[in-house]
N, C-alpha and C positions, 0 to 999 in steps of 0.2 A: 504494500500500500504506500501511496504515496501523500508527502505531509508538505505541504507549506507555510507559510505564518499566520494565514489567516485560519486556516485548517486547526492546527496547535492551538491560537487564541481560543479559538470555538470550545478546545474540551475544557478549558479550565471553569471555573465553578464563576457562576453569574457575579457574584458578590468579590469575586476578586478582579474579576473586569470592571466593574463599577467604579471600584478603587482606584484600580489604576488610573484608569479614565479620569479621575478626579485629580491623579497625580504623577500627569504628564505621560501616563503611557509607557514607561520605563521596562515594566514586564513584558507588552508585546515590541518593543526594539531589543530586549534580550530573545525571545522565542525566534525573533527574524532570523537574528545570527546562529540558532540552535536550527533550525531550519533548511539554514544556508548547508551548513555544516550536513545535515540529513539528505538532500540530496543528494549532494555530492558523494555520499557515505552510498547510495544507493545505485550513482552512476558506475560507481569504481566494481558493485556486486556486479552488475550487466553486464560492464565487459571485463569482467573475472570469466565470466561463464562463455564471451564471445569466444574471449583468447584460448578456447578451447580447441577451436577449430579455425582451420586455414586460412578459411572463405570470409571471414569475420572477424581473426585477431587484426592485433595492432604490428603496424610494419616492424616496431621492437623488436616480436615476440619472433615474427618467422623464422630468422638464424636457430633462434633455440629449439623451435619446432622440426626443423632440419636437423639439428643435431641428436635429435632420438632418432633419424630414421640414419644417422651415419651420412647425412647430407654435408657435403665439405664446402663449406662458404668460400665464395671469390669476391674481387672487387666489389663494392657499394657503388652502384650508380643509382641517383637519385632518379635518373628520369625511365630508367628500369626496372625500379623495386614490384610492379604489377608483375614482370617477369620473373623475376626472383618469386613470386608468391606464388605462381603456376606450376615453376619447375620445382619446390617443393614439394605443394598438391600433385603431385605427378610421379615425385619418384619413386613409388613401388612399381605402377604402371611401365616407366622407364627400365625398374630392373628384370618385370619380368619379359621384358624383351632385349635385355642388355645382347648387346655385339651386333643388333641387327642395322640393315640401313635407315628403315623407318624411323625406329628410334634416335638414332644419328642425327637424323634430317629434322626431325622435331625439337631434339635437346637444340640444335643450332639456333634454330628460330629463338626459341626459349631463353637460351642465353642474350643472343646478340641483337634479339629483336631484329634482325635480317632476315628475306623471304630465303630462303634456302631450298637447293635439289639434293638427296648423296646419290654418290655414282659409285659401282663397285667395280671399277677399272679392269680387277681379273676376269669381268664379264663382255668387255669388249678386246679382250686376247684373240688374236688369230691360232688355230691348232687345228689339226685333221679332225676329223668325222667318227666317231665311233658309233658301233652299231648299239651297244647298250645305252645311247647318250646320242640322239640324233637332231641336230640341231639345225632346222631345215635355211633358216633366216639369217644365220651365221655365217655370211661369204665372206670368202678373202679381201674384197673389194666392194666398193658399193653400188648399188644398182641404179646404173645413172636414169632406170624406167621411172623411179621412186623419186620424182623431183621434190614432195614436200619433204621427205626425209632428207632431202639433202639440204634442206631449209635451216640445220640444225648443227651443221657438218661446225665442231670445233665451238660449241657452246656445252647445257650443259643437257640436253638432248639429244647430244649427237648419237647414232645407233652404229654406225660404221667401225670397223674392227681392226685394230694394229697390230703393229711388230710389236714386242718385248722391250719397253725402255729400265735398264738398270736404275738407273741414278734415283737418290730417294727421293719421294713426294713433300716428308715433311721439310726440307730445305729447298721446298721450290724449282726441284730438281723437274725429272720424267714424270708422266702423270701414269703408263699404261703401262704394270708390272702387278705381278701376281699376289703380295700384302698390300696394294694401295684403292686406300678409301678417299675418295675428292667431295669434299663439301663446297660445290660453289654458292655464293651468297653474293644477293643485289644489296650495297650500300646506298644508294638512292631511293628516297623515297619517291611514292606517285601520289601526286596532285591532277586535280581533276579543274575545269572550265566548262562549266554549267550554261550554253546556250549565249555566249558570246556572237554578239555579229561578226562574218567572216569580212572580210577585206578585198574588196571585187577590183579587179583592173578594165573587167567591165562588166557585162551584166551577164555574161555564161562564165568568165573565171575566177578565182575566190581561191585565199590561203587560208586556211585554218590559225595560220600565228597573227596575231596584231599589228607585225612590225612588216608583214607584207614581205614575208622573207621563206625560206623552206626552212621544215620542221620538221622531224622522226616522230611518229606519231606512237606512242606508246598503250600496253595490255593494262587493261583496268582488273588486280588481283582477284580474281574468285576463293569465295573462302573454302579449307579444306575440311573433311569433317569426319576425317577418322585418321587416329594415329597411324596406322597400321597403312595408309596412303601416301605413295609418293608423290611429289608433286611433278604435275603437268605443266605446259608451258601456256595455259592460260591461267592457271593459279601463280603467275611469278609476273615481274615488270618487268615482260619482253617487247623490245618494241616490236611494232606490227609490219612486215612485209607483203607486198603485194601479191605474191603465193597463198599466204596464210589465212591472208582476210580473205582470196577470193573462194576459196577450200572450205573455209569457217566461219562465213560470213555473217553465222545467224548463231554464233559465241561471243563476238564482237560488237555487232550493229543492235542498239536498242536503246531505250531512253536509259534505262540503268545500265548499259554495259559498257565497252570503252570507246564507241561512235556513238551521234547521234545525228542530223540533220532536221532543220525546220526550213522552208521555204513559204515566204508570207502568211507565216501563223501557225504553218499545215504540216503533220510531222508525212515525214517519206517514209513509207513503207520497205521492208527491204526488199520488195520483191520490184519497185525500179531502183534501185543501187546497183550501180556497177563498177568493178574493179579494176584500173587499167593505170600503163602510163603518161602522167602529164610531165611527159618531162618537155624545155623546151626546145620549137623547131624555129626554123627560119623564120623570115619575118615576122618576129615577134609575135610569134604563136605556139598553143602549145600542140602536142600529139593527142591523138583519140578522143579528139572533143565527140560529146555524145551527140546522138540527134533527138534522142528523147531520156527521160529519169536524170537520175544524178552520179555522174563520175567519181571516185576519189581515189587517191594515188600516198595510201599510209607513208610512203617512205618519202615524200616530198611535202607532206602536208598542203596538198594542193585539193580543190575541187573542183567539177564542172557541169555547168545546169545544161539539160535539152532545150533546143528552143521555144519550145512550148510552155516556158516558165513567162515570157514575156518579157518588156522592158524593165529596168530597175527593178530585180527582185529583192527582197528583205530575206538574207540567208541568214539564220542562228545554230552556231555549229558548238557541240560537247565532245569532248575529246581529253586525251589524259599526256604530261607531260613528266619529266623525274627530275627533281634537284636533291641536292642534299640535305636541305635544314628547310623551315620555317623560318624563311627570312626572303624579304626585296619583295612584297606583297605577292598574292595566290589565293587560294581557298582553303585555308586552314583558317582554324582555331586560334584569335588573337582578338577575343574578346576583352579578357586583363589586361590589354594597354590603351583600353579606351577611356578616354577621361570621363569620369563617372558621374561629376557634381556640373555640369556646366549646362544651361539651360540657357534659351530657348533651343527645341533643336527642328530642324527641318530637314526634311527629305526630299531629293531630286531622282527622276530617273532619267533613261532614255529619251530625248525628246525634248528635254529640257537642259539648261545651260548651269554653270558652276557660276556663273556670273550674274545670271537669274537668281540662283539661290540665295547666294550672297544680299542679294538687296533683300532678303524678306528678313535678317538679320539684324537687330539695333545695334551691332558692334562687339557684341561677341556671343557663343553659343556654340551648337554643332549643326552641320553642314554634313547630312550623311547622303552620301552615295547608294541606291539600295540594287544597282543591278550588276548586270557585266559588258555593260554598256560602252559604246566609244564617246569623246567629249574633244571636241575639236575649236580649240576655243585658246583665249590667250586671259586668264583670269587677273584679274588686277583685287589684291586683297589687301581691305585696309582695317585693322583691329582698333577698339574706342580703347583709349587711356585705361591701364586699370582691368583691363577685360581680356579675358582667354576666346580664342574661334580655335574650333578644330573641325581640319576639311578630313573624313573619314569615308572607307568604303564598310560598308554592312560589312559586319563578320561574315567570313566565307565567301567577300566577291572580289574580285579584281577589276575594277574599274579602266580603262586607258585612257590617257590626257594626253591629245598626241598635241602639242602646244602649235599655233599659228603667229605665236610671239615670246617675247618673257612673259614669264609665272611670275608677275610681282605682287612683293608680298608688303607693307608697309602696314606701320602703326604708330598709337601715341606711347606715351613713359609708361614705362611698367608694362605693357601690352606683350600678349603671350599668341603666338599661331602655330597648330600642330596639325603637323599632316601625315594618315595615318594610311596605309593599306594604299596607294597609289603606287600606280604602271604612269611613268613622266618622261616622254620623249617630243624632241622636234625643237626644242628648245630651252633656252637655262633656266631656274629659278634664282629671282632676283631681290634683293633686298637692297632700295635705294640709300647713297652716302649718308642722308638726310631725317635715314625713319629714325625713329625714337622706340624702336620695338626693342623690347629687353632679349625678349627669346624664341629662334624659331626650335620646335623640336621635328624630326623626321624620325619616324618609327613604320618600320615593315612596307618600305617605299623602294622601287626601283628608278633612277634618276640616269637610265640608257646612257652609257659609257659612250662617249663621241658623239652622241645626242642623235645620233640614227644609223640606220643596220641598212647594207645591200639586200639582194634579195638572196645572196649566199650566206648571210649573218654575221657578214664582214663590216666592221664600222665605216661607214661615209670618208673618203679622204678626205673631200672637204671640212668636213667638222671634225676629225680623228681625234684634234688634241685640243677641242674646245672643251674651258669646262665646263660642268654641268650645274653648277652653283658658286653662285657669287653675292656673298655678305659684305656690302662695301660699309655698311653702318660701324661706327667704331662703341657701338653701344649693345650692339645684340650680339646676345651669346646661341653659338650651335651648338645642337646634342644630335648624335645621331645613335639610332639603335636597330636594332637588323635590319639593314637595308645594304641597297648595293647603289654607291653612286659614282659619277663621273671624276671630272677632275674639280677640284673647291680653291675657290679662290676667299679667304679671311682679312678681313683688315687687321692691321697689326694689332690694336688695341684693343680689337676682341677676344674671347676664348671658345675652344670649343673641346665637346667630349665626342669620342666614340668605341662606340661597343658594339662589339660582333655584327661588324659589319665590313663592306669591300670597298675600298678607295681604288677606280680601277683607272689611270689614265691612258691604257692600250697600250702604252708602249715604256720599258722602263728609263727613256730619258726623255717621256714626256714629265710634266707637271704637274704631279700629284695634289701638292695643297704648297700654299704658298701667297704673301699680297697680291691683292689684286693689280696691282701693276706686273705680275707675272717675275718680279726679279728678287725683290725683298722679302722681308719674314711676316709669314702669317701671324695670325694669335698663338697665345698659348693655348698647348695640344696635349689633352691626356685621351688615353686612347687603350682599352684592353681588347683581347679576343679578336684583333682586327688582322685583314690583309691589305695594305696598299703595293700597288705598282703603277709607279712611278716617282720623282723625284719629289722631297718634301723640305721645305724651309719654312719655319717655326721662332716664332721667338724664346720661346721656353720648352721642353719637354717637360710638364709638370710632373707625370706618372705614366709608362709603357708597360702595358705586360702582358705575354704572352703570342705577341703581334710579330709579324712578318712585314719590312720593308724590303720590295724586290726592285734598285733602283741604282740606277748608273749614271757616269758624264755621258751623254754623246760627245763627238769629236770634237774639237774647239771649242768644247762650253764655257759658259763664262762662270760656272757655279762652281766655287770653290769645294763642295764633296753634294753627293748625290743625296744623302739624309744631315742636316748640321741646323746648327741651335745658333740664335747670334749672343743667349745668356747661358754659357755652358758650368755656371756654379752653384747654379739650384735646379732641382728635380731631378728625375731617375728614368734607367731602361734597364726591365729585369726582363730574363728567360723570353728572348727575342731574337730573332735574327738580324742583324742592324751589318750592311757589307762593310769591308773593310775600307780604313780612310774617312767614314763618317764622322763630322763633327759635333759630339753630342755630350751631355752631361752623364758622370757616370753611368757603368754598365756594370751590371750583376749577371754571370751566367748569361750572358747573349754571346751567342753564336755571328762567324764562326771564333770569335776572340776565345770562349772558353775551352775551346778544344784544340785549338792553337796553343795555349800557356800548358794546357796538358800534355800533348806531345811535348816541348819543350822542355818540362819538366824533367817528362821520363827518359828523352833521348839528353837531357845533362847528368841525369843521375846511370844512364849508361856510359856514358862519356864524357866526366867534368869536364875534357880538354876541346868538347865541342867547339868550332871558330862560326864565326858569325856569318858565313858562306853557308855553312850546312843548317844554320837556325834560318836562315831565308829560305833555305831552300825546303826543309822541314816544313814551314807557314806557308808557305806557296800550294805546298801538295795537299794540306789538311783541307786551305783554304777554296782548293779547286775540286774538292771531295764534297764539302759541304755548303751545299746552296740550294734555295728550294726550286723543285723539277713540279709542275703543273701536270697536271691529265691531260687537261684542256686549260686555255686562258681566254677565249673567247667567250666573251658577255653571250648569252643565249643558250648555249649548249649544256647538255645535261650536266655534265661533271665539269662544270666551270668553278676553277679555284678549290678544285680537291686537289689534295698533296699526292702524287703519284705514289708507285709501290717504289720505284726507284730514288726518290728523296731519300736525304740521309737520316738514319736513327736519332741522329742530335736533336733534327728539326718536326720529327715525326713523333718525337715522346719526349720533345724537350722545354713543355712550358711547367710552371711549380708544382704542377700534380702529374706530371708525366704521363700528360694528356697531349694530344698534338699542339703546337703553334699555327694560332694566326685564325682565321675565320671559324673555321669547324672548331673548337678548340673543346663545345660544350658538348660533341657527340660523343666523346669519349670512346674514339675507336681503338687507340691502341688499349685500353680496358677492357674494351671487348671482344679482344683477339685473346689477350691474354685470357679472359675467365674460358676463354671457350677450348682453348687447351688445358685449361686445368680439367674441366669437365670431361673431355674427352679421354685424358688417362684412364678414370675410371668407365667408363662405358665402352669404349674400343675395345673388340676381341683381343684373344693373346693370338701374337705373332702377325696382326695387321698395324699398319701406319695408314695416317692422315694425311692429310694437305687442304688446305684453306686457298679457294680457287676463289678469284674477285672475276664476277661478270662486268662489274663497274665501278 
């Protein structure tokens, strides 16, 4: 039963309430707090009895719940303890199939929160035929009749059968030998684009990407729903080829699945969908334009209407894309960074203008975006003294602002503007010498590197090394938080933060961040969990950490070092990669200086009589060992600004938690490579090995 104070007051006897009441009430302010006390004495029974079970203890309890089952704890990651609580809840399940691939392939996921296939590699061995063991599908070679099979040739569906490779799997060696088990796992997540207008060149052709550029169209995961099932290549994020889709087209195409199609309101059936090449021909046109239904071509992210759709059709296309993190705006979940208190607020959709909206505003409030809509428009924003606006997309949409001017942003004293969940190309956002605005903040916003893409997703050479934001006010302070933006130009007298985000200026001796006259020192710069490329000048480095500067002279420059501070006696750079010659205020553990004084070390304590020839030339080789190697570095592409497998170990598990440096910093992959060999000791048969295959 439960008690509260008015509860308690009630049993006591009439005549000592009356009392009380007469004298000030003293007995029911004591029962309050006996009360207080009784609840909480009641909460703590409930979940006594929760933390009995998995499903319902507290994240505490689960290590120790694992540890009656001989469950051996790895790394804590916070943003995976729901997995940790599964593979708990799991592990009898897990043992009574221990050694198998199924189980393999589910502990992976389990651990790593990675989609993962296992492959049992001595099952695609080449070897003769026995008649006790007939194995009709098993040829030496592959059957080039089997075109979708060969769809798969060197992923993690391939079916085709090799020679004997020795060398071992868990050192990244051979994959196809008789102990090796291959776990490959997609690191990229899949984000999704809910009915986005496509981008016409005219009125029969249309890209699926916004920036009017080609795009790999990617598998929308289907869930799996027995352990005891391996996964398929539509349960995984494969991108879609044009084989696959035209084979499978009714796994693929549907409102929930990973295509969709609307033309003027009206969804397409798949029975006019068709599957072919738009790549482009001669005169500016493409291949296999249809003459009726609707074309699409996954591996270009292209599409093409029949003529019978009419003049100016209204296309809305769903479709799925892979990045790494929740971050540079998309469809996720980033509702807790919306400003909570700020009122009045208004909604705009399609059809209506951000400049429209703006005037139904007295000067500040929220400005929500509600679709996935395009806004072609050049906004002029001006916030009242005193007052917060935040320009936001609905949680879950990604809006496009493809700019016809500058985004200017302007305000009175004290004046706050935040812009949240925005796709910003065409143009720079701008903050005139003259505002009086204290603060812009940028959260979960893309600000297109070079401020526009080819239609191969190559930055504009006209604009390549324009930046894409320019604070000329020596009074407004920047924050930037996951977002991915251009090149910044800061007045010296301002400051700015960021975190975990990408300073990308395309090329590393363009202009990272720097005054706005392009030669002198920006604001002061504190900055964690970040990647910039390109060069950066700052008047302070207030605090670095964990950040990647990927940035050089070009030939003749006039910039005395590629990253440098002009106040190098205050502030810090810890567990960073900062190149050599940089002029900066102390360094802690940044690379490659710290791995540099360790060679050093070790080769004077093998040779005190070392000569200072062989210490240059020692710094030279570490120096040219360690620097960060890209996947990709183009803005748009899946695996844009993941740290290759080839990067060095310094820089791949070298921030304070020996988690990677620089953007990714909070996925915590090198933790999740590690727990999932810890896991796999015990669960791997005896006398097989592992290997950890990255699809991306």
């Amino acid at each position: 039963m439960s008690f509260d104070a008015e509860r308690l007051y009630e049993l006591m006897p009439m005549i000592y309430r009356l009392k009380d009441g007469d004298q000030g009430e003293a007995l029911k302010s004591l029962l309050s707090v006996i009360a207080e006390q009784v609840t909480g004495f009641e909460e703590n029974l409930e979940q006594l009895y929760d933390d009995q079970f998995i499903e319902s203890c507290a994240d505490w309890v689960v290590p120790y719940m694992g540890e009656l089952l001989g469950y051996q704890p790895v790394h804590a990651i916070k943003r995976l303890q729901a997995n940790q609580r599964a593979e708990v809840a799991n592990t009898i399940g897990y043992r009574r199939r221990k050694g198998t691939a199924a189980v393999l392939e589910q502990l992976t996921r389990d651990v790593t929160d990675w989609p993962a296939r296992a492959v049992e590699f001595f099952q695609r061995l080449q070897w003769h035929q026995h008649l006790n063991h007939v194995r009709l599908n098993h040829h030496a070679s592959p059957d080039l009749r089997h075109t979708l099979a060969l769809q798969y040739l060197n992923t993690a569906f391939d079916t085709s059968n090799r020679t004997v490779d020795v060398r071992r799997i868990e050192t990244d060696g051979g994959h196809f030998n008789i102990p090796n088990i291959g776990l490959f796992v997609w690191r990229l997540q899949v984000y999704g684009v809910e009915n986005m207008p496509a981008v016409g060149l005219d009125d029969r052709r249309f890209f699926f990407s916004p920036w009017v550029n080609n795009m790999l169209l990617y598998t929308r995961p289907q869930a799996e729903r027995a352990i005891a099932h391996l996964a398929d290549p539509i349960e995984t994020p494969m991108p879609i080829n044009r084989l696959l889709l035209l084979n499978q087209l009714e796994r693929y195409y549907g409102p929930d699945l990973s295509l969709f199609i609307r033309v003027n309101n009206s969804d397409i059936p798949i029975s006019d969908i068709q599957v072919c090449s738009l790549e482009d021909r001669p005169l500016t046109n493409w291949a296999h334009l249809p003459d009726s239904g609707v074309a699409i071509d996954p591996e270009l992210g292209r599409l093409a209407l029949g003529a019978s759709f009419g003049s100016d059709p209204e296309v809305e296309v769903t479709y799925h894309y892979v990045f790494s993190e929740d971050m540079g705006g998309g469809d996720y979940e980033r509702a807790s960074s919306f400003e909570q208190d700020l009122i009045p607020k208004v909604s705009i959709h399609s059809g209506q203008t951000i400049q429209a909206g703006l005037g139904l505003l007295p000067g500040g409030g929220v400005l929500e975006i509600q679709d996935n809509g395009r806004y072609e428009e050049a906004p002029n924003v001006m916030v009242a003294a005193s007052e917060s606006l935040e320009i936001r997309a609905l949680n879950e949409r990604r809006p496009i602002c493809l700019l016809t001017g500058d985004f200017t942003i302007d305000g009175g004293e004290n004046g706050v503007v935040v812009l949240n969940g925005l796709w910003i190309a065409g143009a720079r956002v701008y903050v005139p010498a003259d505002s009086s605005l204290k603060k812009l903040v940028i959260r979960h916003c893309s600000l297109v590197p070079g401020l526009a893409l080819t239609v191969d997703g190559e930055p504009q050479p006209a604009t390549a090394a324009s930046p894409c934001l320019v604070v000329a006010s020596p009074d407004t302070e920047l924050i930037i938080e996951d977002s991915i933006i251009g090149g910044i130009r800061l007045h010296q007298d301002s400051k700015a933060s960021f975190k975990n985000s990408v300073i990308d200026a395309i090329d590393e001796t363009h202009i990272a961040y720097a005054h706005t006259d392009n030669d002198s020192a920006g604001g002061v710069l504190t900055m964690s969990n970040c990647s910039i490329i390109g060069k950066v000048h700052t008047r302070r480095f207030e605090l670095v950490s964990n950040s990647i500067f990927d940035a050089e002279l070009a030939t003749a420059d006039t910039w005395q070092a590629a990253v440098m501070a002009t106040q190098k006696q205050q502030g810090c750079i810890r567990f960073s990669y900062v190149p050599l010659g940089s002029r900066t205020p102390r360094r802690y553990r940044c690379q490659p200086e710290w791995a540099i004084a360790q060679a050093l070390s070790k080769a004077k304590k093998d040779n005190p009589n070392i000569t200072s020839t062989e210490k240059s030339a020692i710094a030279a080789l570490v120096a040219s060992q360690i620097h960060p190697i890209w996947t990709v570095r183009r803005y748009g592409k899946p695996a844009y600004m993941q740290l290759a497998h080839a990067c060095a170990i310094q820089i791949k598990t070298g921030a304070d938690d020996e988690s990677e440096m620089g953007v990714f910093h909070d996925l915590f992959q090198p933790q999740r490579q590690s727990n999932l060999r810890i896991r796999l000791q015990e669960y791997l048969r005896f006398g097989l090995e592992s290997g950890v295959i990255y699809m991306n």
